[in-house]
C-alpha positions as CSV (number, residue, x, y, z in Angstrom):
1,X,0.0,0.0,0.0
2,X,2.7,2.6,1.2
3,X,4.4,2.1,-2.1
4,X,1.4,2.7,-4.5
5,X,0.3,5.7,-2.4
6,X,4.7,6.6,-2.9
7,X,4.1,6.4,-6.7
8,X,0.3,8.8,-6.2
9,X,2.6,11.3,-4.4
10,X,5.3,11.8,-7.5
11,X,2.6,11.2,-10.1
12,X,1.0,14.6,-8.5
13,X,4.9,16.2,-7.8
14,X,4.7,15.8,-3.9
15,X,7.3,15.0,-2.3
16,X,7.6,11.2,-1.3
17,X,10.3,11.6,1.3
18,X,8.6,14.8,3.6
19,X,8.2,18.4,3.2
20,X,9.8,20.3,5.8
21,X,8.0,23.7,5.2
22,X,4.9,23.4,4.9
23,X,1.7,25.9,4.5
24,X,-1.6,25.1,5.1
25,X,-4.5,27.3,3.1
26,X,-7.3,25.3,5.4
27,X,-8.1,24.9,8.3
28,X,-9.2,21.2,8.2
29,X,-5.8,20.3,6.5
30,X,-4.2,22.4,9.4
31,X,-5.9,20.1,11.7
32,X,-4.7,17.1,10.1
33,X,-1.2,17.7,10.1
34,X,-1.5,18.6,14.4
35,X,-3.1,14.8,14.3
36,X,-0.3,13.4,12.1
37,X,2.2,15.1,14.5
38,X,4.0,16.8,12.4
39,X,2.9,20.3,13.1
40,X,7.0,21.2,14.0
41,X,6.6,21.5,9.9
42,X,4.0,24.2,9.5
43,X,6.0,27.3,8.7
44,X,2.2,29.4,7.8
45,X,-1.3,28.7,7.9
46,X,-4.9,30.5,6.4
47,X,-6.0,32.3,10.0
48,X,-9.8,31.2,10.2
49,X,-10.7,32.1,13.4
50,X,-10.8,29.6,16.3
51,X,-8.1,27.1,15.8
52,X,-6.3,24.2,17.8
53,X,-3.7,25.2,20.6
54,X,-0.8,23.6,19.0
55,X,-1.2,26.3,15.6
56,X,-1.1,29.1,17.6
57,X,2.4,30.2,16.9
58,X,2.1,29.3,13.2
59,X,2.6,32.5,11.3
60,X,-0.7,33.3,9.3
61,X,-0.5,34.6,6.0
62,X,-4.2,35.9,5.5
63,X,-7.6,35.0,5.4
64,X,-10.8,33.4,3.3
65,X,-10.4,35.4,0.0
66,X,-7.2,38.0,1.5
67,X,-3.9,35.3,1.4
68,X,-0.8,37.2,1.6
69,X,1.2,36.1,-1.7
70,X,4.1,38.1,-0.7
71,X,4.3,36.7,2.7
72,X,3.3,33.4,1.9
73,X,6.7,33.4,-0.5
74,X,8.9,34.7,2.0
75,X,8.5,31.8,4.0
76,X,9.9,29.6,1.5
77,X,7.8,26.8,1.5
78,X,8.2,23.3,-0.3
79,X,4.6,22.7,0.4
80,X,1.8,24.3,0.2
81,X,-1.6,22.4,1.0
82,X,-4.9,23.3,-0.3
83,X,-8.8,23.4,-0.3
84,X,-10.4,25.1,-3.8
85,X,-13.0,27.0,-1.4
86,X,-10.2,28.8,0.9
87,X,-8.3,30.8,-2.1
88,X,-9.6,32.6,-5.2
89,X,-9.3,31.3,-8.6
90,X,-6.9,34.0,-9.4
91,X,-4.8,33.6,-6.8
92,X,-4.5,29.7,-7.0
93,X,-3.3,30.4,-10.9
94,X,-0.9,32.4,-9.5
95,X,0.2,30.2,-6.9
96,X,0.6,27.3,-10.0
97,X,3.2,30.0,-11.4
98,X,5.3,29.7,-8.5
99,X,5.5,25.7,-9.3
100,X,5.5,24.7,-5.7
101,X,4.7,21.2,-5.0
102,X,0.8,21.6,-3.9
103,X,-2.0,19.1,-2.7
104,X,-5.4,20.0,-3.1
105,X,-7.9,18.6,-0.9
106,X,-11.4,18.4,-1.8
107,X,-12.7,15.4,-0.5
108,X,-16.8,14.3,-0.8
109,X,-16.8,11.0,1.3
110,X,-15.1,9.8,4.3
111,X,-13.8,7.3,2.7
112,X,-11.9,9.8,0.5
113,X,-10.7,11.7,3.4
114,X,-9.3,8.7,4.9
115,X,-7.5,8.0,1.7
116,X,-6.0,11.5,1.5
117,X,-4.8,11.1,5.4
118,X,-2.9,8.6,4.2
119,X,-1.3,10.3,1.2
120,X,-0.4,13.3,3.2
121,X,0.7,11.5,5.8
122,X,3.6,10.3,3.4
123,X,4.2,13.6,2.0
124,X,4.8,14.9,5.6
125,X,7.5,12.1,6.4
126,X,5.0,10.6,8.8
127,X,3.4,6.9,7.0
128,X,3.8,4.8,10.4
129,X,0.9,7.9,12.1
130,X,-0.8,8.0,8.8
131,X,-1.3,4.3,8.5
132,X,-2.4,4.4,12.2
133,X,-4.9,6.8,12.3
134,X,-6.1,5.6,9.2
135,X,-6.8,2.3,10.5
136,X,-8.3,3.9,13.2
137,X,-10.7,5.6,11.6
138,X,-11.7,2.8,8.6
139,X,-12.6,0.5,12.2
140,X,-14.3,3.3,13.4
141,X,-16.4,4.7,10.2
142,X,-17.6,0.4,9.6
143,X,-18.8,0.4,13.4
144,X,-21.0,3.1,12.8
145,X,-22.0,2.2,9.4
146,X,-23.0,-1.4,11.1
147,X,-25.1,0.3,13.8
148,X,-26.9,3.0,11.9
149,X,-27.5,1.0,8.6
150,X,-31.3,1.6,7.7
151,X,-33.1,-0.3,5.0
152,X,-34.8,2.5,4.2
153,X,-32.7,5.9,4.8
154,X,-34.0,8.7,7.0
155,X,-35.1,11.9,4.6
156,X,-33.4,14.6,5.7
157,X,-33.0,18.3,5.1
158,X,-29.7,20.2,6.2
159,X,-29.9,23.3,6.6
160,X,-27.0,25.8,6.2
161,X,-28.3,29.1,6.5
162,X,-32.0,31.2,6.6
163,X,-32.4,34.1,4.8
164,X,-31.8,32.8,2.5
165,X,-32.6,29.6,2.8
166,X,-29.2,27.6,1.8
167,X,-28.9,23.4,2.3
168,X,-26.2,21.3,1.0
169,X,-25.4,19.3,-2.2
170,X,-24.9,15.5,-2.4
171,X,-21.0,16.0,-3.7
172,X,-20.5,17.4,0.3
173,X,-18.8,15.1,2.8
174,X,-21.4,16.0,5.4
175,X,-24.3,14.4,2.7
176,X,-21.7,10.7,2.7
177,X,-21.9,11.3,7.4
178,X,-25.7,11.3,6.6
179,X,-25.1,8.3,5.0
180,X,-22.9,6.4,7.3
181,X,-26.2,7.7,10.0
182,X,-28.3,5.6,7.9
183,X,-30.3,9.0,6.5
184,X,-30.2,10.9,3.4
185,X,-29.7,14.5,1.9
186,X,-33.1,15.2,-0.1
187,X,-31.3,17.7,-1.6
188,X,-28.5,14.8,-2.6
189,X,-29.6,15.4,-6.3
190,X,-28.1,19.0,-6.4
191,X,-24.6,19.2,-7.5
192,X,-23.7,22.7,-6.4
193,X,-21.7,22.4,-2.7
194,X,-23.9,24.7,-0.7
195,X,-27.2,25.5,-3.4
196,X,-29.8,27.8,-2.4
197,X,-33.5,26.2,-2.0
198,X,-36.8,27.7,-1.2
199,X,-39.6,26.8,1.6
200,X,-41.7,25.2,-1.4
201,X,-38.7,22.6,-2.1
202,X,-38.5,21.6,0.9
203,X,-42.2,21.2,1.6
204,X,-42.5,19.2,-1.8
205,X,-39.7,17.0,-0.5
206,X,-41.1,16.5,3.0
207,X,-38.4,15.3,5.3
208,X,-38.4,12.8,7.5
209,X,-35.9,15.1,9.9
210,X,-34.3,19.2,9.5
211,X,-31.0,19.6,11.3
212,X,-30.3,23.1,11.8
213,X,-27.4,24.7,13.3
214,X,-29.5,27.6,16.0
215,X,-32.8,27.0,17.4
216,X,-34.5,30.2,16.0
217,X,-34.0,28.1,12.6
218,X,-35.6,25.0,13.9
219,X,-38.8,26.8,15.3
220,X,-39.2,28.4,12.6
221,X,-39.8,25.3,10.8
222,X,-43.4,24.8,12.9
223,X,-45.1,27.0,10.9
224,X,-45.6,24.3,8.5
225,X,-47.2,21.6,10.7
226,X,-47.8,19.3,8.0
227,X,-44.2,18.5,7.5
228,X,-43.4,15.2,8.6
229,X,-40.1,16.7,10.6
230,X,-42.3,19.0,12.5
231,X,-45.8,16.5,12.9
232,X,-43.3,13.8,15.0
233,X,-40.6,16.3,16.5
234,X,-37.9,15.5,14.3
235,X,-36.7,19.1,14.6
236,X,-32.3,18.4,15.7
237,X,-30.6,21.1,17.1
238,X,-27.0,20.7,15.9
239,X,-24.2,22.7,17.2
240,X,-21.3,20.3,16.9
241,X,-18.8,22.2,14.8
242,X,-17.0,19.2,13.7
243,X,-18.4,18.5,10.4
244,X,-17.1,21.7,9.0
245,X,-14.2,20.6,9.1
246,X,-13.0,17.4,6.9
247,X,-9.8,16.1,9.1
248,X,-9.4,13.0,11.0
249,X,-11.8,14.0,14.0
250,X,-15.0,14.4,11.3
251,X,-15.3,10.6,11.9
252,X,-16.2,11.2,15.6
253,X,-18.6,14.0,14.7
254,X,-20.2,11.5,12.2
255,X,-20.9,9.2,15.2
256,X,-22.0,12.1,17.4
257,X,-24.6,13.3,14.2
258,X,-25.9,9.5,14.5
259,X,-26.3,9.3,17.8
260,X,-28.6,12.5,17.2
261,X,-30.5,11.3,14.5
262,X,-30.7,7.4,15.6
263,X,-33.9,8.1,18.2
């Protein structure tokens, strides 16, 4: 396994024997290199707000949409990891002319972020954690896939956002932890990441179940009694920020979304 996932790495121009200055332009890739223990190699990182301890004296060289091309250079990195969302088009094209080795995250199941663990792991000069974590979570991820199977899914709506109404599309990770739950996205059909949907969509659709992320959105829900979610109380408060964020601990958060939506 460790040497096809060797050959991925120079196929894509990482480097198979570690990086040693590395830049994270994510937050969930940050997060995955403090659980591969090698953060000793982040030399910047895409400031997001809240973050773990062990980045806080990792230099940051911007934010969503303002990343510091200048600075991000003069830190002469050999790495550079990345998520499409977290820089501009025109900025990524300009990153390309730099021709520094980059990885580009963008995964839409668990199973994929599992696999990419593992590859970075290797770019990072750390297979033995990569291998181990990964193991980890593939035991974890089938135990909760064996609990929370359903013969016939759970319909449910997601909801992102209010005014306006935003849900997510099936290419998400968060639609493949529904999934593993034993539910499903009834917007799963929509290929846009985050598209916007009206009331009347979601009415046609009737879910089984809305998870929201506030309560205001949830109550607001009751005004249409003759939605299945709201007729049997299927209304979920979710405030675990852990799906946001694809790195190694989104498999826990799966299991804590199931044990939500298992009553």
């Amino acid at each position: 396994m460790r040497y096809w996932l060797a050959i991925l790495l120079l196929a894509v121009g990482l480097p198979c024997m570690g990086a040693s200055r590395v830049i994270s332009l994510a937050p969930s890739l940050s997060e995955i290199v403090v659980e591969l223990g090698a953060t000793d190699l982040l030399v910047g990182r895409l400031d997001a707000g809240e973050s773990l301890p062990e980045l806080a004296a990792v230099p940051s060289v911007g934010r969503y949409g303002q990343l510091n091309i200048e600075r991000l250079l003069s830190l002469q990195p050999d790495l550079i990891l990345l998520w499409p969302g977290s820089v501009g088009v025109a900025q990524r094209e300009q990153l390309h002319r730099f021709n520094i080795p980059t990885y580009t995250a963008d995964p839409q199941t668990l199973d994929q972020l599992i696999e990419q663990i593992q590859t970075l792991a290797i770019a990072l000069g750390r297979p033995e954690r990569g291998q181990e974590l990964a193991d980890q979570l593939r035991t974890r991820l089938a135990e909760l896939r064996t609990r929370y199977h359903r013969d016939k899914p759970l319909r449910v709506f997601y909801q992102v956002w209010d005014q306006p109404l935003y849900t997510l599309g099936g290419g998400q990770v968060i639609s493949d932890a529904l999934a593993v739950c034993g539910a499903s996205n009834v917007f799963a059909d929509l290929k846009l990441p985050a598209p916007q949907v009206s009331v009347e969509s979601v009415l046609q659709r009737n879910p089984h179940m809305i998870i929201a992320s506030t309560q205001a959105q949830l109550d607001a829900w009751k005004a249409w009694p003759q939605l299945d979610a709201v007729k049997h109380g299927r209304l979920v408060l979710l405030s675990d920020k852990g799906l946001e964020r694809p790195s190694g601990q989104m498999v826990q958060a799966t299991g804590r979304l199931c044990e939500q939506i298992a009553p």
